[in-house]
Each structure stands twice: as structure tokens, then as C-alpha cells.
N, C-alpha and C positions, 0 to 999 in steps of 0.2 A: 631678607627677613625684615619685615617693617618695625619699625617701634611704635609701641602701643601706649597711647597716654589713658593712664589708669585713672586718673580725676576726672579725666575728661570723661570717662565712660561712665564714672558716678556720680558725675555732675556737679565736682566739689571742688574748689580753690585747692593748690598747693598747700595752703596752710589751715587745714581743717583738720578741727581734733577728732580724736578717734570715736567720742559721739556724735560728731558731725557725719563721721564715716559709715557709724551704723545706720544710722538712722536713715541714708541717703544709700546704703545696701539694701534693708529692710524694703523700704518704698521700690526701688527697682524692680528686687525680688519679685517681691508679691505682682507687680504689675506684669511681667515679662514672666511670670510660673507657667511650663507647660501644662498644668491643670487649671488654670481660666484660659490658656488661650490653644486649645485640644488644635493640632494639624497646621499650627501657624509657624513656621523655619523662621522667620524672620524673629520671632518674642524670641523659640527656642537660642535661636543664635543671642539674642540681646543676655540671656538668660544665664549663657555662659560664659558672657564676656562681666556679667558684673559679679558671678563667682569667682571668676580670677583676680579682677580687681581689687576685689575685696577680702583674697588670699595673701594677697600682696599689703596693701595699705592698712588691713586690720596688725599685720605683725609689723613693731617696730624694727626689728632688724633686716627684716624683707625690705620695709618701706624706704631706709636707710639707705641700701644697697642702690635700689630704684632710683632714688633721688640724684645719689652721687651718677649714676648710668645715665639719665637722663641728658643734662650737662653735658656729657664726651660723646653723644653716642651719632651725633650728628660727625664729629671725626672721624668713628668709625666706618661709616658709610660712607665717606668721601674719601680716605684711605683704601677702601673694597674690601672692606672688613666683612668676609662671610665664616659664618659660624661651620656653616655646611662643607666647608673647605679644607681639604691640608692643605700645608705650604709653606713658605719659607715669610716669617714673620718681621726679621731684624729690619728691614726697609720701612716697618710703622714707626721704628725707634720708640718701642715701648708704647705702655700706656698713654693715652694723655697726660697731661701732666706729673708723670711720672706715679700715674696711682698704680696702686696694686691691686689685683683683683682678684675674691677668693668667693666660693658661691656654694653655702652649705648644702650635703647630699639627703637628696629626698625622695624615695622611693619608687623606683621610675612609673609602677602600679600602681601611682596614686594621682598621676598626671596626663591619664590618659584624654581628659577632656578638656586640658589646658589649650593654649596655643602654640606655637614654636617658639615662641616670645621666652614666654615663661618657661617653657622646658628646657630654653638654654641658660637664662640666666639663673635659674631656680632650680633646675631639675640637677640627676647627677647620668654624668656619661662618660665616654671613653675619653674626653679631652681634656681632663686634668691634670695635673701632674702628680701620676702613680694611679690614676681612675683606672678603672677597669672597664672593658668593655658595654657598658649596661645603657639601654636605650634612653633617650630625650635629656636632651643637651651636655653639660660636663660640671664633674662634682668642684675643679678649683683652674683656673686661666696658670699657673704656673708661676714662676718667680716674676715674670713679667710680660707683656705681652712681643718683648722682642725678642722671646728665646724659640731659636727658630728649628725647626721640626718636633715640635713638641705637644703635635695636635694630631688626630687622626679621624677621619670622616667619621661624622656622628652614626650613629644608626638608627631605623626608623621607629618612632615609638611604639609601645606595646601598651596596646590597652587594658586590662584589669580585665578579667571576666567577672559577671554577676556571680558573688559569693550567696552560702545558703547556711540557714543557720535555723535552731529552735530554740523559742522562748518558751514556758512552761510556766502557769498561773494558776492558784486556786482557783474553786467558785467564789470562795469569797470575793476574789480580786478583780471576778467578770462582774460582781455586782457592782463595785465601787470605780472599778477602773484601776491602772496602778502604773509605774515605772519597774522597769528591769535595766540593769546591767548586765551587756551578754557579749561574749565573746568571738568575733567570727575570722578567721584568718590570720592570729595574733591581734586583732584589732581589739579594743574596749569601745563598745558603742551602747548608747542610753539612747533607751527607745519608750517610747507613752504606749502603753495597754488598754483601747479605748472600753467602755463600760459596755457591756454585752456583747462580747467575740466570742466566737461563736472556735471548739474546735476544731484544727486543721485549717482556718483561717490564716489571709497571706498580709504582713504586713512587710510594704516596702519603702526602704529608704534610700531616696533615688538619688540624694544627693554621695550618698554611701555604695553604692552599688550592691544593696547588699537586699535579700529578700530573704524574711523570718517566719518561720512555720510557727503558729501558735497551738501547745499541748495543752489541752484543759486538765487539770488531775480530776481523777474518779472520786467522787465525794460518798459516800455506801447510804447517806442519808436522805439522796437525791437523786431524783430523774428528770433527767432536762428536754423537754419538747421548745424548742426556739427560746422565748422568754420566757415558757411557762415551764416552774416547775413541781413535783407532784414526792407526797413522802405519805409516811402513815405516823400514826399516835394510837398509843394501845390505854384503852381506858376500864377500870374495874365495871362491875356491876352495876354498882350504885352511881356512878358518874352518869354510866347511859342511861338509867331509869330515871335520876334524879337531877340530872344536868348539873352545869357547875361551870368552872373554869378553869383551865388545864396548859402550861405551857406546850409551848409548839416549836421545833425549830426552824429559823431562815438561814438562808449562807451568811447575813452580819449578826445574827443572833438570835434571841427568842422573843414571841411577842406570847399574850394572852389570847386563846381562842375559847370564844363560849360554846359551850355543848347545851345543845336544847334537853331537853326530859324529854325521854322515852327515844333518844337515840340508837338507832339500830347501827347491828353489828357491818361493816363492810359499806357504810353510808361516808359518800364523801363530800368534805364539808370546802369549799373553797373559799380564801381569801382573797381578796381582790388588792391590784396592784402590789402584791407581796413576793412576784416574780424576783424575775431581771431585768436589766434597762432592754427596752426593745435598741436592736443596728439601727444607727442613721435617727434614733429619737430616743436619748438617752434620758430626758425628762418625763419619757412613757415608759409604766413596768408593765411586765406579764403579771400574772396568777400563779397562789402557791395552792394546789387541791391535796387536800387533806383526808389520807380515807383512815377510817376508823376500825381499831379493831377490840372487839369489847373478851376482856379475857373475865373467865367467869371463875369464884373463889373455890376453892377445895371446902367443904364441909365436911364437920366429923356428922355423926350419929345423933346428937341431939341436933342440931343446926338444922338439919336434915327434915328431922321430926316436924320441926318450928317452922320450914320452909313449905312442906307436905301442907299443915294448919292452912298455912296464908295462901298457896295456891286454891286450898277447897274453895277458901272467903273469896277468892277474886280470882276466878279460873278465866283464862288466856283461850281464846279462842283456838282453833285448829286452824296454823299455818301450812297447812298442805290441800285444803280447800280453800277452793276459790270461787266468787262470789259466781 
């Protein structure tokens, strides 16, 4: 098993602070991400050697451990110190310099994209003293490394399978975009909602292994075609004959929409860019269409009378003939 120099993968002195380390993750990252570099093994590989790195040197007490490892571990190579091995330990005469070695347990399903590096010194396994059987490397070295039979061949590691999980968003929240806290596997993971998902939509988070079904809830005030979406507004008499201004609702609120005079019933009025953000051009909306429905008043007997007058004076055509 080789030893992995973890600065050296992130291109950063021994004595770099932990913004040194981001910052010089971050760059990595982005450069070696399998989504700028689609079908290239080589970035992918580069990709997962500076997540581990940076598993490692972002935690002070990971980094701690490392450091002190570093130092002895050329001993232990020269000694024929295999991980992978049982055997009879008392001929190293302990640790180097008489250290101790204890190596906190971490989930062996969460290391499946590590290397054997890390899975031995980092991971937890059957060679600790009192571990249990559990794959990629051992949860603590024992009282010391010259207690002899006190190890037992590691096992191979087990990979995590792609977890599945549902996030669940208003419309509002497709308008604006949002975060969730969601749960998948015992796990707590915080994932961004981008601005117009669409539902049943797949968000995955590949550093997570983990892929989210997104639920749109049923809004009863809206119909959604892609970005565009489509409601009604019920307007009196007088509004349609005599036009006016009349709130309207959007999934962030209500705006002002004008009614012309002499708007007819079932006439749909569309707003422009009043949608939702379009996928892939959050800075473009759809249309919100607007259809009208004009409810007509109850009159008693005189009303009646008074409306009979005003039709004689200004009689409406025959809308069942056509021109």
C-alpha cells in the first residue's frame, strides 16, 4: 500500500492554513469536475484524489493523525508493515517511536471512493482492538503496534449504492428557487432547488451518492404548461362593460391586471413574463394567461324593469347571427 502525499495532490506546503487548503480544493475541483471534462479517467481519477485530500487536511484531527503518519510511515515499509496482512507483530517492537495509534470509525459506506490509504488509516475494520468485522481498513491499531496477533485480514471494501430520496417544493418555490433539508439514509443533506423544476425532475448529488426526485405540490389556483402558467379571475358585470383594474394572482403574489371595456366573458387576457423562470435560463419567464369569467348580478323586479328600459335604448345585437 503506497503512501499518498495529500499536499502534494493539492499543491500546497505542509504548512498551509485551512484557507490555503480551500481555496487550492476549490481550484482543483472545478478544474478536474467530471462535468467539464465528460469521458476523461484521468481528470475523473485527479478528481478523486483531491476529494480525499481534502477529507483529510480540511479536518484538524484527520490532518493531525496524517502528519504524525507521515514521519514513521517510511518505518513502516521498511519493517514490511502490510495492512492487508495478519501476523505476528512483536518483531516491529511497537510503533515508532513508541507512538500509539488510534484511528476514529467511519462508516465503511461512505468510503467507498476513497483509496486504500485512507480506508486504512481513516476508515473502520476488523483490525482494531475489539472492531468488528466491517469492511475498509480498522477502526484503532491496538495498545500498540507490537501486540502480536491482534489483527485479522481486512475485508474488501463495499461500496455504498446510489441512495434515492424526494424533495417536495411549492410553486412558489419553483418561482424563486429555494433550499431543502432532506433526509436520505439517516443522512442530513442540503441540496439548492434551482428556479423552474419542472415535476419528477432528477436532482443528483454525485458527491453524495445520493439522487432526489423533486414533488411539485398541486397549487388548485394554477395550471402549469413548462413556464407558462394559466388561472382564471371572475369579474362582475360592470367590470367587463366598463373595464377597470382588478387584482390577479402569481405563485409570489398578486399584481394589477387592466380589463379593457366591453370585455367578454371566457376572453383570455395574458400577461407576459408573469410565468416561471424557463430550465437552463432562469433570467427568462414564461406567461401567466388569464381567462375571464364575467358572473352576471341577481336582479330583483325593479332592476329588472330598469335594465328591460336600457336594453330598448341601446339593443345588442344578435349574437347567434353571424355576419
Amino acid at each position: 500500500m503506497e503512501y499518498r502525499d495529500y499536499y502534494e495532490v493539492l499543491g500546497v506546503p505542509k504548512t498551509a492554513t485551512q484557507a490555503e487548503i480551500k481555496k487550492a480544493f476549490r481550484r482543483q475541483a472545478r478544474e478536474h469536475h467530471p462535468d467539464t471534462n465528460p469521458g476523461d479517467a484521468e481528470a475523473e481519477r485527479r478528481f478523486k484524489d483531491v476529494n480525499e485530500a481534502q477529507a483529510v487536511l480540511s479536518d484538524p484531527e484527520k490532518r493531525k493523525r496524517y502528519d504524525e503518519l507521515g514521519s514513521n510511515w517510511q518505518a513502516y515499509q521498511q519493517a514490511g508493515f502490510d495492512p492487508n496482512q495478519a501476523g505476528d507483530w512483536s518483531s516491529f517492537g511497537g510503533a515508532p517511536g513508541g507512538m500509539r495509534w488510534t484511528v476514529r470509525s467511519t462508516d465503511a459506506g461512505d468510503l467507498g471512493d476513497f483509496s486504500d490509504f485512507f480506508r486504512v488509516f481513516f476508515g473502520d475494520g476488523p483490525m482494531g482492538a475489539g472492531g468488528g468485522a466491517r469492511a475498509g481498513g480498522f477502526s484503532s491499531f491496538g495498545s500498540a503496534f507490537g501486540d502480536p496477533g491482534a489483527f485479522q485480514a481486512a475485508s474488501p471494501p463495499v461500496a455504498r449504492a446510489e441512495a434515492h430520496g424526494t424533495v417536495e417544493v411549492t410553486l412558489a418555490e419553483v418561482a424563486k428557487g429555494t433550499e431543502r433539508t432532506v433526509s436520505v439514509d439517516s443522512r442530513r443533506l442540503q441540496v439548492k432547488i434551482p428556479a423552474g423544476v419542472a415535476d419528477g425532475s432528477k436532482i443528483r448529488l454525485r458527491d453524495q451518492g445520493v439522487t432526489l426526485t423533486v414533488k411539485v405540490k398541486s397549487d388548485p389556483r394554477f395550471t402549469r404548461d413548462g413556464a407558462d402558467l394559466s388561472t382564471e379571475i371572475r369579474l362582475t358585470l360592470s367590470e367587463a362593460l366598463l373595464g377597470g383594474e382588478v387584482p390577479v394572482a402569481t405563485p409570489t403574489g398578486s399584481v394589477k391586471l387592466r380589463i379593457r371595456p366591453n370585455t367578454q366573458n371566457g376572453q383570455v387576457i395574458t400577461l407576459r413574463g408573469r410565468g416561471l423562470p424557463k430550465r437552463g435560463k432562469p433570467s427568462e419567464k414564461g406567461d401567466l394567461h388569464v381567462a375571464v369569467h364575467v358572473i352576471l348580478p341577481h336582479l330583483d323586479e325593479p332592476a329588472r324593469e330598469e335594465f328591460a328600459q336600457f336594453s330598448e335604448a341601446h339593443p345588442q345585437p344578435d349574437p347567434r347571427l353571424r355576419p
